[in-house]
C-alpha positions as CSV (number, residue, x, y, z in Angstrom):
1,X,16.4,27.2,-77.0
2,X,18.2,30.4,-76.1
3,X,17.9,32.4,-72.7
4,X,17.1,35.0,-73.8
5,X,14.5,34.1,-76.0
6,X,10.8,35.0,-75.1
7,X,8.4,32.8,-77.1
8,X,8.0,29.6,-78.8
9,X,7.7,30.0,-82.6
10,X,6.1,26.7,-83.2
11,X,4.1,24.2,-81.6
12,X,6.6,21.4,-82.2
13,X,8.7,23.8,-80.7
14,X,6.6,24.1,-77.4
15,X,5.7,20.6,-77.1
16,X,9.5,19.2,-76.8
17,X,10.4,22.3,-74.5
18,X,7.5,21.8,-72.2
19,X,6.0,18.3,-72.0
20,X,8.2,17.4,-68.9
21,X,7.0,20.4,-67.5
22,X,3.3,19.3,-67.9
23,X,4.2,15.9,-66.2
24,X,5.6,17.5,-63.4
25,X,2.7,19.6,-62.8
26,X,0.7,17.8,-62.9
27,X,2.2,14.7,-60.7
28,X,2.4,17.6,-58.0
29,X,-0.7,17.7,-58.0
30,X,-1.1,13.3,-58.2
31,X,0.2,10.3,-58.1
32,X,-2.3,8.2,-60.3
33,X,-0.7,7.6,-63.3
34,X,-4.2,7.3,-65.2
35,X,-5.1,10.4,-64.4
36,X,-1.5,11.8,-65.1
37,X,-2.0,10.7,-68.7
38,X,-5.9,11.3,-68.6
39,X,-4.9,14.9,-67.9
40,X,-1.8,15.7,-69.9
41,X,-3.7,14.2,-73.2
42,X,-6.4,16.5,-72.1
43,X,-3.9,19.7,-71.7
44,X,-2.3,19.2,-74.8
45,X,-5.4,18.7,-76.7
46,X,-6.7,21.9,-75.7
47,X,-3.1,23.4,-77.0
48,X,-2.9,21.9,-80.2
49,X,-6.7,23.2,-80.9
50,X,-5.5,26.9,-80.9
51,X,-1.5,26.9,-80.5
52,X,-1.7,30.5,-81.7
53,X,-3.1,31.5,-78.4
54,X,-0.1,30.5,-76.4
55,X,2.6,30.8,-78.7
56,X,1.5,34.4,-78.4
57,X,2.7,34.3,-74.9
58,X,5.7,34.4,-73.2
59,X,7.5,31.7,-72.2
60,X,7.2,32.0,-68.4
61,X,3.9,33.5,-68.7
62,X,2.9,30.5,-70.8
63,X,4.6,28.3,-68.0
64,X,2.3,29.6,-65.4
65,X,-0.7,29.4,-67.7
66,X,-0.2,25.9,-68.3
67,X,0.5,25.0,-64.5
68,X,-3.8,26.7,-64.2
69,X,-4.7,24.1,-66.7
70,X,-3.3,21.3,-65.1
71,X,-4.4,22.5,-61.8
72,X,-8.6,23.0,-63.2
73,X,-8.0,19.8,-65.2
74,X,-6.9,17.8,-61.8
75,X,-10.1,19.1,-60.3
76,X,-12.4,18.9,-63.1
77,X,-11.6,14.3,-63.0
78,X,-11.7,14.8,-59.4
79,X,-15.4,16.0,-59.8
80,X,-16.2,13.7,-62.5
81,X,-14.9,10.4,-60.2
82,X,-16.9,11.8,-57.3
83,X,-19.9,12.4,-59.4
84,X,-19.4,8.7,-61.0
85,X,-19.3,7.5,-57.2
86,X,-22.2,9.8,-55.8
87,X,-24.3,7.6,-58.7
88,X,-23.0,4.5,-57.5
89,X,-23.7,5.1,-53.7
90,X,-27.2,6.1,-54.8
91,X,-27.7,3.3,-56.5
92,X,-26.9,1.2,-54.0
93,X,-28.7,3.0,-51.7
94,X,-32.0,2.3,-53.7
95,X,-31.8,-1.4,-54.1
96,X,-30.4,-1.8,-50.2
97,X,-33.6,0.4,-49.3
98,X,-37.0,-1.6,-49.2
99,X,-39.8,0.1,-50.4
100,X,-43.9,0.0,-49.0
101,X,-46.3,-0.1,-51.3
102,X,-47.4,3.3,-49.9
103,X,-43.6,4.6,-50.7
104,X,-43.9,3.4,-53.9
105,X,-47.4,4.7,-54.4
106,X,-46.5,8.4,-53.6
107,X,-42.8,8.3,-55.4
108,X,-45.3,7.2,-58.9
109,X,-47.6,10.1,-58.2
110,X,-44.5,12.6,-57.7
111,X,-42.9,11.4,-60.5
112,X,-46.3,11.7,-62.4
113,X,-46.8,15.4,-60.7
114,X,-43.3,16.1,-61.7
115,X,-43.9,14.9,-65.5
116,X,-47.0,17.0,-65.7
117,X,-45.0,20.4,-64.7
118,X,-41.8,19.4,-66.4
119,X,-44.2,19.2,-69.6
120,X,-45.2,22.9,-69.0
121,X,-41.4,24.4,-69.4
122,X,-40.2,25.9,-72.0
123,X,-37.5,23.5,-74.6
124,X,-35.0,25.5,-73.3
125,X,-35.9,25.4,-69.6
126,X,-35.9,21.8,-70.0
127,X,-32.6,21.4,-72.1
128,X,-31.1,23.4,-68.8
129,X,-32.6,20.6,-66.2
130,X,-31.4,17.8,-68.5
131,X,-27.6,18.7,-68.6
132,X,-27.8,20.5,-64.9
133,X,-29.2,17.2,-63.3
134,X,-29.6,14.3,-65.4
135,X,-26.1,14.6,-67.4
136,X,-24.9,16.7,-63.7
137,X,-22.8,18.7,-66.0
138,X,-21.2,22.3,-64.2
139,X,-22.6,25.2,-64.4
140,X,-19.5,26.6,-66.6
141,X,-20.1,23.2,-69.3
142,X,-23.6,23.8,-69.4
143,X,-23.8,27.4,-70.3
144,X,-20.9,26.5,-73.0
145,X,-23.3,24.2,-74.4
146,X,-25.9,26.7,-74.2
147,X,-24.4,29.3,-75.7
148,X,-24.9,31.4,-72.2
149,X,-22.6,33.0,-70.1
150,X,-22.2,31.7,-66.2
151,X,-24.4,33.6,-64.3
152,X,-27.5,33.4,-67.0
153,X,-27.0,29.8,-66.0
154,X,-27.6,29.9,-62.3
155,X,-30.3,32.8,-63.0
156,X,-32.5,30.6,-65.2
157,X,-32.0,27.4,-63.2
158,X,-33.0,29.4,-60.2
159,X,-36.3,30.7,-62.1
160,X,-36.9,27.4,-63.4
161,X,-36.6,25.4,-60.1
162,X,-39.0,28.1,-58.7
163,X,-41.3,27.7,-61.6
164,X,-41.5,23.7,-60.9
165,X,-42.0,24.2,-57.3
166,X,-44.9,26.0,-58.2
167,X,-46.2,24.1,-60.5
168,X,-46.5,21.0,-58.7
169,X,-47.8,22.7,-55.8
């Protein structure tokens, strides 16, 4: 590769250039090799699906670009292994926990209230509550898969939340 060269013409091309590069980001960033490898098969992925988009860009820009990706990816497992151990603690929480018939009498009719108004919402109200809170996905995944921009996401969740409130009171 010449100096004075400002973009990669090929993907090949960017791969063998910048591949150590990725590693290095991202073991700046940690020092778990499973997530080093988790992440930079992740990063590339995401390249090879539209290499046109960064071999439009120049080479340090492209540099920097990638160092944001490894940087959001590195947080984006963080989240998922904290989520993965928020689930485990709360699961462990319910079966260390022992339960009165009362408790378990009101948590059936809550649950049964919560059916009932859950049942009222629209499909795509309750498409929003499923990947919000069951699947916990971000706000950012779940408008992707919703075809919605950001802050349509945290509007409607708002309404809806709002809506169930009222409805099961």
């Amino acid at each position: 590769m010449e100096e004075d060269k400002k973009k990669y013409e090929t993907f090949e091309e960017m791969y063998l250039s910048t591949y150590r590069l990725v590693y290095i980001f991202i073991r700046d960033c940690t020092q778990d090799w499973d997530v080093a490898e988790e992440v930079s098969a992740i990063i590339w992925t995401k390249i090879s699906e539209r290499p046109e988009k960064y071999l439009d860009q120049e080479i340090l820009q492209l540099h920097n670009y990638i160092r944001t990706m490894v940087k959001n990816e590195i947080c984006e497992q963080y989240r998922k292994k904290d989520r993965e151990n928020r689930i485990l603690e709360k699961a462990s929480e319910i079966f260390n926990i022992s339960h009165t018939t009362e408790d378990d009498f009101l948590l059936k009719e809550n649950l049964n209230a919560l059916e009932k108004a859950r049942a009222q919402l629209s499909e795509d109200e309750r498409l929003l509550l499923e990947l919000r809170f069951n699947q916990e996905l971000s706000i950012k995944e779940t408008g992707k898969v919703m075809g919605i921009n950001q802050s349509a996401v945290k509007m409607r969740q708002c309404r809806v939340l709002l809506k169930l409130r009222k409805l099961i009171d």
